[in-house]
C-alpha positions in Angstrom: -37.9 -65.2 -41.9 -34.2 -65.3 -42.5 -33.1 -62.8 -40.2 -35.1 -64.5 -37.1 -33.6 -67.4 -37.8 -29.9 -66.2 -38.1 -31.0 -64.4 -34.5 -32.0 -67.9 -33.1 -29.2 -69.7 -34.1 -26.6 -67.1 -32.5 -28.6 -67.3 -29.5 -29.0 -70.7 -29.4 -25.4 -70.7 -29.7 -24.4 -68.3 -26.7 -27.2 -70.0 -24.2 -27.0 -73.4 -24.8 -23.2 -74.4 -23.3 -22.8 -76.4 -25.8 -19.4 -74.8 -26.5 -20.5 -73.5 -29.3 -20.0 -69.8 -29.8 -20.4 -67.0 -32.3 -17.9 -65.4 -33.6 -17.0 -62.6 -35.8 -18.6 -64.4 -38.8 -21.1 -65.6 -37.3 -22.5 -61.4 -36.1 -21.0 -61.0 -40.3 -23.7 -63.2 -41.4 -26.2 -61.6 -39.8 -25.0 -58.0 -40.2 -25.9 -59.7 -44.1 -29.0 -61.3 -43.5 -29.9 -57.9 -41.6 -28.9 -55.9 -44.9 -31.2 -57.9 -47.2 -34.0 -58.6 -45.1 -34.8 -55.4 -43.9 -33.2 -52.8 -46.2 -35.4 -49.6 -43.8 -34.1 -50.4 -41.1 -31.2 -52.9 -41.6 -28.3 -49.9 -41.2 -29.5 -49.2 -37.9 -29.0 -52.8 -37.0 -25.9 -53.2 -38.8 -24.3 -50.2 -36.7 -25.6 -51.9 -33.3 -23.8 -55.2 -34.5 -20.8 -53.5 -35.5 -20.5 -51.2 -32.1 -21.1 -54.6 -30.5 -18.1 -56.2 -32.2 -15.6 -53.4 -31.1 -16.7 -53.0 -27.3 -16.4 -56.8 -27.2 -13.0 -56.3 -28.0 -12.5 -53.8 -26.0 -13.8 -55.2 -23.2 -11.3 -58.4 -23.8 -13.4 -61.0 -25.8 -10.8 -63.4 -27.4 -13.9 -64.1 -29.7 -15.3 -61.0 -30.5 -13.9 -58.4 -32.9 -14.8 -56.0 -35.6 -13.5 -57.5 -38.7 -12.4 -55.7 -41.8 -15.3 -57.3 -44.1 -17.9 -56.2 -41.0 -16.5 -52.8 -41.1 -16.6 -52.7 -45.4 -20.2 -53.8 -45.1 -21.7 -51.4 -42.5 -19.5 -48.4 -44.2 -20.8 -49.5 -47.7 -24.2 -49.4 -46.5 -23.7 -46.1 -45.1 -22.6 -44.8 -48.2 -25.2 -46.2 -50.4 -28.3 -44.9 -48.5 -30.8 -42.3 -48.8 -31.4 -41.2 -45.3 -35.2 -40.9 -44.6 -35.1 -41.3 -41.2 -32.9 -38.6 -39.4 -32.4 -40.8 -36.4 -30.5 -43.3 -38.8 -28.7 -40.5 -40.1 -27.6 -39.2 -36.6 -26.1 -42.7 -35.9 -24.5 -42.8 -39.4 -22.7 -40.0 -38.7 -21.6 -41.0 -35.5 -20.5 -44.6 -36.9 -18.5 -42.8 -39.6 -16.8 -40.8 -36.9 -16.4 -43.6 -34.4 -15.2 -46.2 -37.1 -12.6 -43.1 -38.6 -11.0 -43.2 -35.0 -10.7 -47.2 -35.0 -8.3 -46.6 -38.8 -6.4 -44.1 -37.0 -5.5 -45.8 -33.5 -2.6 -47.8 -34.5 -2.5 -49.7 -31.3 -6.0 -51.0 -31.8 -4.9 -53.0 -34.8 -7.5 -55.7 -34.3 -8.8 -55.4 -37.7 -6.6 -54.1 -40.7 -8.5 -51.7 -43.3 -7.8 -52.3 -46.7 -8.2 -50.3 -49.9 -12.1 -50.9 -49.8 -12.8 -49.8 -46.5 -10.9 -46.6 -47.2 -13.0 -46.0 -50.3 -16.1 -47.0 -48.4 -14.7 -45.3 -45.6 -14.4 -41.8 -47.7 -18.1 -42.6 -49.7 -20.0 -42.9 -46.1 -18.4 -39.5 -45.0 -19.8 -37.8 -48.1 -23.3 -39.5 -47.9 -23.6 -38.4 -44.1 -22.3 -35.2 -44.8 -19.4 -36.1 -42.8 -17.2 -32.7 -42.3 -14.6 -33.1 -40.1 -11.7 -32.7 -42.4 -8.8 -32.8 -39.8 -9.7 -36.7 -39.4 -10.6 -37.4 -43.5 -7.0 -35.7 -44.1 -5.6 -37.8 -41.0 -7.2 -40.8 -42.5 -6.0 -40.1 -46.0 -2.6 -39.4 -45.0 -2.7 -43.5 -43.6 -4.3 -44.5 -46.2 -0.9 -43.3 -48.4 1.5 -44.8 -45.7 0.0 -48.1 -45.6 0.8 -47.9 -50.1 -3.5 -48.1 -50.3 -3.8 -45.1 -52.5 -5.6 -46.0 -55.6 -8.0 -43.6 -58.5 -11.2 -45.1 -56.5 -9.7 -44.4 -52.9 -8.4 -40.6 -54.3 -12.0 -40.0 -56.3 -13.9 -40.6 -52.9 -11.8 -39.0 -50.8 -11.9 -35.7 -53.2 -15.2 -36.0 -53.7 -16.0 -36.4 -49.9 -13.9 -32.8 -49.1 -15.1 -31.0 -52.5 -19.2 -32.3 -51.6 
């Protein structure tokens, strides 16, 4: 099983003091391996992995830190699903909404968003049925001061208000 063994080598990796330890890439990978193994429940684990990265962060880890392909991957994912389950849903939304207020703190640049995640960004919203507009106008409005504005970044974002 792929996925145990991408769990076992990070482990192995935090508990042996070897000196070795994951990083970002390393909690990437397995946000991956998560995604393909176990596409039911792989969003839910993808969220967890992401929130870890940013309260590692937070919390000071030199390490540790959402980056912008980990936050591209769990907000693709989030707008690609059919939600089945409505607890996945409820932390979709919540992701959505959390990851919306990492674009917009601007001293919390740990992680740059680029034109995809702002596309995936505005796809997620619509396919949680996302509907704070104040923060998907906010988010817009960086999104066209940063020079990111392209058709795919204005299609999701109109489709995501007009949904």
């Amino acid at each position: 099983d792929a996925l145990l063994h991408m769990e076992n080598i990070i482990n192995t990796m935090s508990n042996l003091g070897t000196g070795l330890q994951p990083d970002s890439d390393s909690y990437y990978h397995y946000m991956i391996a998560v995604k393909h193994s176990n596409p039911k429940h792989g969003l839910k684990q993808q969220i967890q992995i992401f929130r870890f990265l940013v309260q590692a962060h937070k919390k000071g880890s030199k390490l540790l830190k959402p980056s912008t392909k980990a936050a591209n991957l769990v907000l693709e994912t989030c707008g690609n699903t059919s939600f089945l389950d409505e607890d996945v849903l409820v932390d979709a939304k919540a992701l959505v909404k959390e990851t919306g207020k990492l674009i917009l703190e601007s001293e919390y640049n740990v992680w740059e968003p680029n034109s995809m995640t702002y596309t995936h960004f505005f796809d997620a919203c619509r396919n949680v049925n996302f509907e704070s507009s104040t923060l998907l106008k906010a988010i817009y409005q960086k999104c066209i001061h940063k020079g990111l504005t392209n058709g795919d970044i204005q299609k999701s974002y109109y489709l995501c208000l007009n949904k």
